[in-house]
N, C-alpha and C positions, 0 to 999 in steps of 0.2 A: 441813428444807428441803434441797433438794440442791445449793446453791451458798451463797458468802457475798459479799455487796458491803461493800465498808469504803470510805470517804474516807480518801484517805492522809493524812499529818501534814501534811502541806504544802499542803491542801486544793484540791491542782490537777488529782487527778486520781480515777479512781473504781479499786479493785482488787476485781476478780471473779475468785473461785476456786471451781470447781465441783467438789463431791465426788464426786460418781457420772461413770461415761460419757455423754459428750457425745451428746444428741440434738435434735433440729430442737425436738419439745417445749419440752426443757428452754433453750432458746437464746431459744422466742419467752414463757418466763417472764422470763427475765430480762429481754430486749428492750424490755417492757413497764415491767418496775421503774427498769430503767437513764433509759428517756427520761423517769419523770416525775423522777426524784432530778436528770435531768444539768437538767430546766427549773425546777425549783424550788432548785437550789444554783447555776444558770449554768457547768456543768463540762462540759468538752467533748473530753476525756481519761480513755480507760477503760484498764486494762491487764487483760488476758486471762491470768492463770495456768492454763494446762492441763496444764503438765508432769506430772501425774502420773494425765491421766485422755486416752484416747484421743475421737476424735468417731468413732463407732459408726453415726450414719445414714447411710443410703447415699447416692451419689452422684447421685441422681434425687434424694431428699430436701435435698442440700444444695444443688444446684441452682435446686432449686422455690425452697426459701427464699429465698436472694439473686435470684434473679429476679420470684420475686413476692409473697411472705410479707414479704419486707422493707419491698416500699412499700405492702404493706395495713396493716402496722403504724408506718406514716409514721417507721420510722428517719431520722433524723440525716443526712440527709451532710456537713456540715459538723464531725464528732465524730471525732477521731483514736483508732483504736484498735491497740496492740500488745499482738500475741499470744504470749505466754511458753510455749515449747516444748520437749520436750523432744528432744533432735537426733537420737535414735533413731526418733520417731513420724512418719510422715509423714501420716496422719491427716487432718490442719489443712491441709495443700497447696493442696486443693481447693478449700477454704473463703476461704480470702487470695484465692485466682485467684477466683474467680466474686463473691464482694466488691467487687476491684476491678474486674473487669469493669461491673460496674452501676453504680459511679462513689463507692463508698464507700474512707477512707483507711483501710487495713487493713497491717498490716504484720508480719510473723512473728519473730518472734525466738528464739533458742538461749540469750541471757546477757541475765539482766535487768539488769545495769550498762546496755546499749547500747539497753536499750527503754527505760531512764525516761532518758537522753542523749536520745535519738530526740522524747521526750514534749517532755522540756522546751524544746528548737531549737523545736519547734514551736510552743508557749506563750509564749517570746520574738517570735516572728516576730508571734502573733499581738498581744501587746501593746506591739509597733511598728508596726504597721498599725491600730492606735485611737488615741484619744484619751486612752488613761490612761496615765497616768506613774507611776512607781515611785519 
């Protein structure tokens, strides 16, 4: 397989690390795995390690995706994902902008300390906004 998805230890979030260069293909395999693990475990927190692999399709490609391959594959938008970068790549740019343009929570990052901070503010927020208590 050219990526791996793990549940982190703390089962709140999902971590995908693709081994090969990033392409629209390889983005709408996982896309498909991610939505049924995040409905079948209720996780709604992915982290994107790309640091060590570039996104290689072109910018017509990445576009199409998030404007229309996203909502044929009914993604998530309620599903916070940060993307682990590496601060030399700028690669992944385009992919955060056109993301969130179409109204997905996307967010880039350089230091995974400040993405799984990021993840977790936001998995507080949400379970102060329910019903469940801790």
């Amino acid at each position: 397989m050219n990526y791996t998805i793990e549940l982190s230890e703390n089962r709140k979030f999902f971590r995908i690390r693709p081994k090969v260069p990033i392409t629209t293909k390889i983005v709408r395999q996982w896309a498909v795995e991610l939505t049924e693990m995040s409905h079948a475990h209720g996780i709604l927190h992915f982290l994107f390690d790309v640091r060590d692999v570039k996104n290689v399709s072109t910018i017509l490609e990445n576009y199409m995706f998030s404007y229309n391959e996203a909502e044929e594959l009914k993604l998530q938008k309620n599903v916070r994902s940060a993307i682990l970068v590496n601060q030399e790549d700028e690669s992944h740019d385009f992919v955060e902008t056109t993301m969130k343009n179409v109204g997905y929570n996307v967010r880039l990052f350089t230091d995974e300390a400040s993405a799984l901070k990021w993840m977790e503010q936001e998995i507080e927020k949400e379970i102060e906004g329910s019903d469940l208590h801790i």
